[in-house]
KEMI-892521 format. One record per residue (C-alpha): residue in three letters; x, y, z. Coordinates in steps of 0.001 Angstrom, whole numbers, plus 500000, padded with zeros to 6 digits. Each point is the difference from the previous one (the first is absolute). Layout:
N
  type       x       y       z
   ALA       X       Y       Z
...
***
This chain:
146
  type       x       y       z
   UNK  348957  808428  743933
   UNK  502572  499424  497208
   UNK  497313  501700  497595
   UNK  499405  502804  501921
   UNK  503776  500898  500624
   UNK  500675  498800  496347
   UNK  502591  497666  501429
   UNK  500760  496231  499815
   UNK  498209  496814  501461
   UNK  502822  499030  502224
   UNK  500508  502811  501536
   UNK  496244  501112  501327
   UNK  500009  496074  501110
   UNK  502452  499923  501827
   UNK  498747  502789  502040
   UNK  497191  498037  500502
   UNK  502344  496779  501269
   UNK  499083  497771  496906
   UNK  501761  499139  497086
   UNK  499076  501609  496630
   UNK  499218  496897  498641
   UNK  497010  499480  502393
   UNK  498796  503156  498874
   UNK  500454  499307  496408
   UNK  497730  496687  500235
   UNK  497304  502045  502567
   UNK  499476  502190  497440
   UNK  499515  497319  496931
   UNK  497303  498822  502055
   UNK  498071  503274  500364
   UNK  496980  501211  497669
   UNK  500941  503128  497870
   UNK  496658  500952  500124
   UNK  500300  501133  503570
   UNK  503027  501859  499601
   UNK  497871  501751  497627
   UNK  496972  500029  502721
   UNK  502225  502062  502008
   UNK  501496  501944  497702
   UNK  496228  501462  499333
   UNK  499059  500143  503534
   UNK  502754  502263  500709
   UNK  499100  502375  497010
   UNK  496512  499915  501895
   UNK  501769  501081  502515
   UNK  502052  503107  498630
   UNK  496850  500844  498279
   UNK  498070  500242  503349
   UNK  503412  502011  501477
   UNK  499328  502441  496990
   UNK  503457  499286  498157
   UNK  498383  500209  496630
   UNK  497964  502966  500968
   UNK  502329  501921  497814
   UNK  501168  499271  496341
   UNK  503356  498225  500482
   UNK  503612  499874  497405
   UNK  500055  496787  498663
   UNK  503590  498477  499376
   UNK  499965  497133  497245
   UNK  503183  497936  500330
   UNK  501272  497229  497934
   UNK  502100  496997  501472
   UNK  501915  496854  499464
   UNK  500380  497864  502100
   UNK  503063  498150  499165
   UNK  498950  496055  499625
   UNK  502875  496869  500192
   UNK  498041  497034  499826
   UNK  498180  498357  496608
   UNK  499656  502985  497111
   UNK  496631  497992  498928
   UNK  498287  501185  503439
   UNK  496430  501819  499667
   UNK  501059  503532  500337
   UNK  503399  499809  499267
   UNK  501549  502332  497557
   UNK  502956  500917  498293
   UNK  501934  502751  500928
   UNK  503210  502243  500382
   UNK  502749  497787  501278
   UNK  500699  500785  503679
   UNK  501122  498358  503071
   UNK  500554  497052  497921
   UNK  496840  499233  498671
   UNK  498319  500781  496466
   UNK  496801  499432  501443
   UNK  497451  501392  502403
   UNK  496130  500111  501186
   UNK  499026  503947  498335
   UNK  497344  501513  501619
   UNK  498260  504018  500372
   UNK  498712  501387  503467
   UNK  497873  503187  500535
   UNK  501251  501602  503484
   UNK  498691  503123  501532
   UNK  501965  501506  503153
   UNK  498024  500597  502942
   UNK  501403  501419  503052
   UNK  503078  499880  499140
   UNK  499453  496055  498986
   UNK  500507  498133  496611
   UNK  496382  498538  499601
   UNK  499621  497229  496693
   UNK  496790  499941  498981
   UNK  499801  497959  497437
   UNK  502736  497498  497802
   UNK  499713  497900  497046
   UNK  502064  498301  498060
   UNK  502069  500904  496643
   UNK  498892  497294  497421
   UNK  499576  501078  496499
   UNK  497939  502393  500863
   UNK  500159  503895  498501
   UNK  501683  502559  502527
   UNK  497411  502359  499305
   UNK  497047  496902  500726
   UNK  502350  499570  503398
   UNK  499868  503357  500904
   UNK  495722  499817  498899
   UNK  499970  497009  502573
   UNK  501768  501291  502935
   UNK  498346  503166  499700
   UNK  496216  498703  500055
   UNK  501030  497192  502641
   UNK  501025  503665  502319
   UNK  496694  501540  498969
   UNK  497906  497031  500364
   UNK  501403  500328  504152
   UNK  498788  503271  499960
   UNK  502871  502183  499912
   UNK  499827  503406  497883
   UNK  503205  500032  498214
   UNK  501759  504148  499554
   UNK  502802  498772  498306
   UNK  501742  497067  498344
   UNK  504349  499870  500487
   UNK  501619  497105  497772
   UNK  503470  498442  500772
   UNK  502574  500141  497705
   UNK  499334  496458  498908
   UNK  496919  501237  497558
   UNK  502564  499128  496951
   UNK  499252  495693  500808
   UNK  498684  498852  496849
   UNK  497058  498171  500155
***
């Protein structure tokens, strides 16, 4: 819940009655792959509904998100100072809106790797789902180097 509502642990959990610590060690106990198992099935899904009938905006969006533990981390970068941290996890997502709904079709990760070879990536991971792309809308955070 706290993904989908972009909103913290603690507060989805205690919703549910638990603690967000419970949910915090459910989760480190799950297999990623089937969070991405569903992810696919429900692109099945919209593809069965028709909502890539038509070709779709694409909106490419860079973020940070700001990091406060150890700066040696695996995907931990350096970054703009803010909210007290130099630090943070940087990462692009490829969203398309459908029915009035933010949609994020693919992510990956911001590791020495050429904006223009991110863009490349997200792109054909969209295409490879079989949406037909009309038109491609940056954020204004296309000025990261890389």
């Amino acid at each position: 819940m706290a993904c989908v509502n972009n909103g913290y642990v603690e507060g989805s959990a205690k919703l549910l009655g638990v603690c967000g610590q419970t949910v915090r060690n459910h989760l480190k106990y799950q297999d990623p792959l089937r969070f991405l198992q569903v992810n696919c099935e429900l692109v099945e899904l919209l593809k069965k509904l028709g909502a890539f009938s038509k070709p779709l905006t694409l909106a490419i969006d860079w973020h940070d998100v700001m990091y406060y533990g150890n700066s040696e981390a695996q995907g931990v970068v350096g970054t703009q100072p803010k909210k007290g941290s130099h630090y943070a996890y940087r990462f692009a997502t490829a969203s398309v809106l459908l029915h009035g709904e933010r949609l994020t079709l693919a992510v990956a990760p911001i590791c020495g790797v050429g904006l223009l070879d991110q863009v490349k990536q997200l792109i054909n991971c969209v295409q490879s789902l079989g949406v037909k792309i009309r038109i491609v809308l940056f954020d204004r955070a296309t000025s990261l180097q890389s």
